[in-house]
N, C-alpha and C positions, 0 to 999 in steps of 0.2 A: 566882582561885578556880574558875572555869567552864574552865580547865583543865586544874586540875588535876582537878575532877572526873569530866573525859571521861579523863584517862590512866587514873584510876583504873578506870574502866568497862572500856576497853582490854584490861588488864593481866589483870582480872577472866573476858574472854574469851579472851582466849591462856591463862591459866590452866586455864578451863575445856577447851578444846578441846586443850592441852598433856594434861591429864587424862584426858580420853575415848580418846583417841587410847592413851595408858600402860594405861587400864583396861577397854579397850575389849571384853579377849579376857576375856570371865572362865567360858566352857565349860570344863569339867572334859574329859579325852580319854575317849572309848567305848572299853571293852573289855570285850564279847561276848564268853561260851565256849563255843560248840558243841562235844559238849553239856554243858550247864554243871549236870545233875546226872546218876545214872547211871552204868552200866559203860562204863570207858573200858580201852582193851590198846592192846599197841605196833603193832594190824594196823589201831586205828581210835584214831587217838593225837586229841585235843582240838586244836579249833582254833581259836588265837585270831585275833580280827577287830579290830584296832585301826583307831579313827578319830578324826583331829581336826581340824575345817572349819575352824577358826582362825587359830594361829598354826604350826601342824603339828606331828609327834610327833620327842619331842626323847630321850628315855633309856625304857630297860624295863628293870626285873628280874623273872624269874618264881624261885621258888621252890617246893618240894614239901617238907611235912612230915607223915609218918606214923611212926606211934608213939613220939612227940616227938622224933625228929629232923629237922631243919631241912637240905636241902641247895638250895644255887644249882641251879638247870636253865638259864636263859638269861638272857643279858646283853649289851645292845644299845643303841648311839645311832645316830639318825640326822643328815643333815645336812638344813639348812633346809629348807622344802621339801616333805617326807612330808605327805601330808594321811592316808592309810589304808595298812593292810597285813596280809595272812593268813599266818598263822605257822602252821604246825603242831606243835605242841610236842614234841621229840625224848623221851618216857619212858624208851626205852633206856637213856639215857644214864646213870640212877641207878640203881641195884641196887634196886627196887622188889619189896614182898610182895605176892602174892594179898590184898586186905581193904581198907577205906577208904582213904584221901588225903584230902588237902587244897592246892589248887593257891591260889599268891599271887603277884597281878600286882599293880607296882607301875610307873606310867609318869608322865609329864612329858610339858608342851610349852613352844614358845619363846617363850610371851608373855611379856612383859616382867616383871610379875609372876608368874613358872608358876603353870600350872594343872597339881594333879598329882590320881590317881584310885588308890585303895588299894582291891581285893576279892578276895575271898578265893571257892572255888566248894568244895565237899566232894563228890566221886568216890568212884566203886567202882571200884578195880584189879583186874582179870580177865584172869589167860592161859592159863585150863584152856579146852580147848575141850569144848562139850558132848559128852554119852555118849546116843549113842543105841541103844535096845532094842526090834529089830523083832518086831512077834509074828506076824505069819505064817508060817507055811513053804513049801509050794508055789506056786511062780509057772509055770505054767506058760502062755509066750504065744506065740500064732500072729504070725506075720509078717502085719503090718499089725492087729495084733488091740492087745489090754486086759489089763492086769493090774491086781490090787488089792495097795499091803501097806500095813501096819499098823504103826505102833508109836509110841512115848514118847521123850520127850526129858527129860532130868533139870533142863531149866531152860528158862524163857523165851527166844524165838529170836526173830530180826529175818525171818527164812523158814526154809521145811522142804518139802522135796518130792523129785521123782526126777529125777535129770538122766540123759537118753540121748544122749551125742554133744552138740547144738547146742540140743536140745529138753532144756526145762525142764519138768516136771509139779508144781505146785504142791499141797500134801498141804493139809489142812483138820483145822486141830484142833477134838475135837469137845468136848461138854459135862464129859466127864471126864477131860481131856488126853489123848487116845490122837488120832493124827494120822493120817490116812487119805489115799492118795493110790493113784487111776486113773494109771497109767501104762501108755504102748504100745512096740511095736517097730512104728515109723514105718515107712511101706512104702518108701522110698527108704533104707534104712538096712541095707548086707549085713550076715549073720548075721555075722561075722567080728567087725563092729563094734557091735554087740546088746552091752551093756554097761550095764544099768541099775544105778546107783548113790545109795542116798537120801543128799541132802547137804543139810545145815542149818548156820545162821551162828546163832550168839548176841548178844544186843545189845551185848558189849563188841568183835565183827566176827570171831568167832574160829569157823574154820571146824571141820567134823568133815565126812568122808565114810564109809559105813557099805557092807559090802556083803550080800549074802541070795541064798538060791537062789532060781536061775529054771532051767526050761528051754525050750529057745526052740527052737519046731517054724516048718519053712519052709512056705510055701503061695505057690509062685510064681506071679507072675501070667502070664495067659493075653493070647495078642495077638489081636488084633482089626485088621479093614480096615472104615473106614470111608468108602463113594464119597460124594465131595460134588459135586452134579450143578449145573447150571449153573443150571435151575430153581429150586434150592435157593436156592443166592445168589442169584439175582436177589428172590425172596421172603424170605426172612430179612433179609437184609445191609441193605434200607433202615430196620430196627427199630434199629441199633446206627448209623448217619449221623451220630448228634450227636455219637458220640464222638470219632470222626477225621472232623470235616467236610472235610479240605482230600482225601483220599481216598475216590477214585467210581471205580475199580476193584474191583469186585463181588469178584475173589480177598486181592488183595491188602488188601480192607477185612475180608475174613474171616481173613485170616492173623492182622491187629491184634489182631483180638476177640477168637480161638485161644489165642494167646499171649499178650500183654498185657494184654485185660482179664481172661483169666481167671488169671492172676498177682495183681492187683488185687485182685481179689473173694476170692480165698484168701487173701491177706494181711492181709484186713479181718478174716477171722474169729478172728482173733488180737485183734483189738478189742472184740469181744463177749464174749471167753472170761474176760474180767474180770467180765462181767455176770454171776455165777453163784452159786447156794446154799453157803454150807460144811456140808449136809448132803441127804443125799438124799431128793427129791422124787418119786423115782418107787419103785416096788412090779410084781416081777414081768416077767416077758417083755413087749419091746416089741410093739405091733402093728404085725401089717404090710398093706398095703394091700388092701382084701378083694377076692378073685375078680380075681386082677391077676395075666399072667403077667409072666417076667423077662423084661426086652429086652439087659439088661448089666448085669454085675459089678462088684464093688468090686476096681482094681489090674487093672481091664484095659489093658495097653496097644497103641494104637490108633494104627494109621499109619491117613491120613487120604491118601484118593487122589483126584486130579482130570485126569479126562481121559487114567487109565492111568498118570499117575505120582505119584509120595509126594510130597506138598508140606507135612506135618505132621506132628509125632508128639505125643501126648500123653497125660495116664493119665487114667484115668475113677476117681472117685474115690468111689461111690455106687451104689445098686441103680436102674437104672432098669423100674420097673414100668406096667404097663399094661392098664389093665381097658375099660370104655365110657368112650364122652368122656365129659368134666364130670362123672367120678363123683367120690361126694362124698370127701372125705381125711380121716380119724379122726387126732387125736391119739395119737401109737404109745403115750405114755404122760403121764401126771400132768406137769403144772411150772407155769411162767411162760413168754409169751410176750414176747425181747426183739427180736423183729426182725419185722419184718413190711412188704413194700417192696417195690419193683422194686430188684434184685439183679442186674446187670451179664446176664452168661451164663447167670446161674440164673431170669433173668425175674420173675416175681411170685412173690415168695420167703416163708417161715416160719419162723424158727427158735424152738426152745420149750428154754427151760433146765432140765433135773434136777437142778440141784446137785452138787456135787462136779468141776464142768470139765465135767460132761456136758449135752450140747446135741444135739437132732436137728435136720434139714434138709430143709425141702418144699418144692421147685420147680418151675419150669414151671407154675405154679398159672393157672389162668383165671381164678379167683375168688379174694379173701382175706375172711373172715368171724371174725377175729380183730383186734386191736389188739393195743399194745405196753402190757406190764402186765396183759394178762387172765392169768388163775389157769385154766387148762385141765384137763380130767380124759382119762381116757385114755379113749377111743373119742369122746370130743367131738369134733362135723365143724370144722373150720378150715377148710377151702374146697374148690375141685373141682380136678383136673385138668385139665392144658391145653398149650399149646406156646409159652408164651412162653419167650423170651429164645432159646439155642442147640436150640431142639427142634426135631427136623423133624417130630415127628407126637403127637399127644395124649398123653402120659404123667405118671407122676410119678417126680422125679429124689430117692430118699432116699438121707440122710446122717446118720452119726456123728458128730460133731466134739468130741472131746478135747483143751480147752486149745489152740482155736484148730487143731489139726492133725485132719485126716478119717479115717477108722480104718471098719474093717471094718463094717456095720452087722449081718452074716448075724449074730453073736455076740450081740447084743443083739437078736435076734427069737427066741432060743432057752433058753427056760426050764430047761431043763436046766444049759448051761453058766452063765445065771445064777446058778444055786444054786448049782454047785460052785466057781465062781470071784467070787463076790463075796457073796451073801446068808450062807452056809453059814461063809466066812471071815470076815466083817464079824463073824456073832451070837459066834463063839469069843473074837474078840482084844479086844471088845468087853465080854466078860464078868469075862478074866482081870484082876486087882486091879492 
């Protein structure tokens, strides 16, 4: 009797673990639809994400039915094995209309008992691509300078801005849908290739390119020699040591700085140019530094001489101005301040945001008497003049910065052209219905 009643126990757990083992998988498979509501087209087709940690994905069928017709789109098994896999869903494949959908994925896996997973996602099919209608008409932009245009898009977009070449200007839609974008003719960019074109994507990925009159006036830049005396480096050059410690030749540590870190520090301002209003913060002509003559131009280019031969070339990309030391630096205009720091080249740096991509630049500062996130007014002091970073003598190094790229600043210290290319066109395109 006592053994049978231990087989019986026995029996009871190989049953059991006979059991666990057959019913062990009972996960249904994942299938995620990116995006699983929303406009969908053949340029941003749905993606499915199947997963299954278990016994792995064993059959799929997907289906598309719109306006009660039912057709197959995919049909798939795998062999054991599959734990995951991203499909892109071929839509081309059906004669599909512009207007709703309905996608239906049906999968299986190898557990012994299947696990299977039935759902269904409801889609907008979209392959118009949008219409855009610019309302400004005169562009006219200086080499290295700003333009403004303006216009509407007939439907919600995943972006909208100006593409020139490599450069991307991102537009800002404002409170009444009218889209507003600063764009330049970059100063590395020949007139040949001066091609500004506003392109916008829809949220189904379906692009439009639009084009509009510009005219595009050249303003070449002027060269410049700059001596770099040996006094200099020996004075400078130990400020920037920590960058290239393993280098302690005083030229060769200045060539680094020249060229790499100020590559660096340009490249950063593409990081900031996120940091920015989608409407404008400032009002009227920039200021510019008072009782300050010019020492250099914006798009000068500067062979850099040592000991009678060129050992450098590079462009100066800013006004650099100079009054008394330590005099105080005014706010050119209204924003937010998002930078405020030692800055590679640029030394004890400023940057203030106006919204819309627009940002100005004050360097070489001796003093900073701002933070990050002050609200600044225009002629507010932010700090003094000085020669840190690449300065050989007390100034201040100002800049424009558009969307990350440097741009003419003389344009925006002149109320004039303020008006005629952006106040005067902003209130028109602004107004029409």
């Amino acid at each position: 009797m006592k053994n049978h009643a231990i087989m019986i126990v026995l029996l009871l757990i190989v049953g059991a673990a006979i059991g666990y083992f057959i019913l062990r998988d009972n996960q249904d498979p994942q299938v995620p639809l990116s995006p699983s509501s929303g406009a969908v087209s053949v340029k941003k087709p749905p993606l499915l994400q199947l997963q299954d940690d278990g016994a792995g994905l064993r059959t799929l069928v997907v289906s598309v039915s719109q306006e009660g017709k039912i057709s197959e789109l995919l049909k798939k098994t795998w062999e054991r094995g599959t734990k995951q896999e991203k499909i892109p869903l071929p839509l081309e494949k059906l004669s599909l209309k512009n207007g709703p959908l309905q996608i239906n994925v049906k999968t299986s896996d190898y557990a012994t008992l299947a696990n299977r997973t039935e759902q269904s996602f409801a889609l907008e099919y979209d392959t118009k691509p949008p219409v855009i209608s610019v309302l400004t008409t005169a562009h006219n932009v200086y080499e290295g300078g700003v333009g403004l245009t303006m216009f509407r898009v007939n439907e919600d977009v995943k972006f909208a801005g100006v593409q020139v070449n490599d450069y991307f200007f991102p537009a800002y839609r404002q409170d009444n849908g009218v889209y507003a974008c600063l764009f330049a003719w970059p100063h590395n960019v020949e007139r040949s290739a001066f091609t500004p074109r506003v392109v916008v994507e829809d949220l189904a990925g379906n692009p439009r390119t639009g084009g509009f009159y510009y005219h595009s006036i050249p303003r070449p830049p002027r060269h410049d020699r700059i001596n770099v005396s040996q006094r200099f480096l020996d004075n400078k050059m130990p400020d920037f040591q920590h960058y290239y410690p393993e280098t302690t030749d005083p030229l060769r540590l200045f060539l680094h700085v020249n060229r790499e870190l100020r590559a660096k520090n340009v490249a950063r301002l593409h990081e900031f140019a996120t940091k920015t209003a989608d409407h404008p913060l400032w009002k009227g002509a920039f200021l510019r530094l008072p009782n300050a003559a010019p020492r250099a131009n914006f798009n000068d280019n500067r062979d850099y001489i040592f000991n009678g031969r060129k050992v450098d070339n590079q462009t100066h990309l800013g006004l650099d101005l100079a009054s008394l030391a330590a005099s105080p630096v005014p706010a050119s205009n209204s924003g937010t301040v998002i930078m405020a720091e030692d800055f590679g080249i640029y030394g004890q740096c400023i940057i203030i945001d106006h919204g819309l991509g627009l940002q100005s630049l004050y360097s070489h500062l001796s003093s900073i008497d701002v933070a990050v996130g002050d609200q600044v007014a225009k002629g507010q002091i932010i700090g003094r003049t000085g020669a840190t970073g690449m300065a050989g003598g007390d100034h201040l190094h100002f800049g424009i910065v558009l969307s990350g790229l440097q741009v003419n600043p003389r344009e925006w210290l002149d109320g004039h052209w303020i008006k005629d290319n952006f106040t005067d066109k902003w209130k028109r395109a602004m107004s029409q219905p």
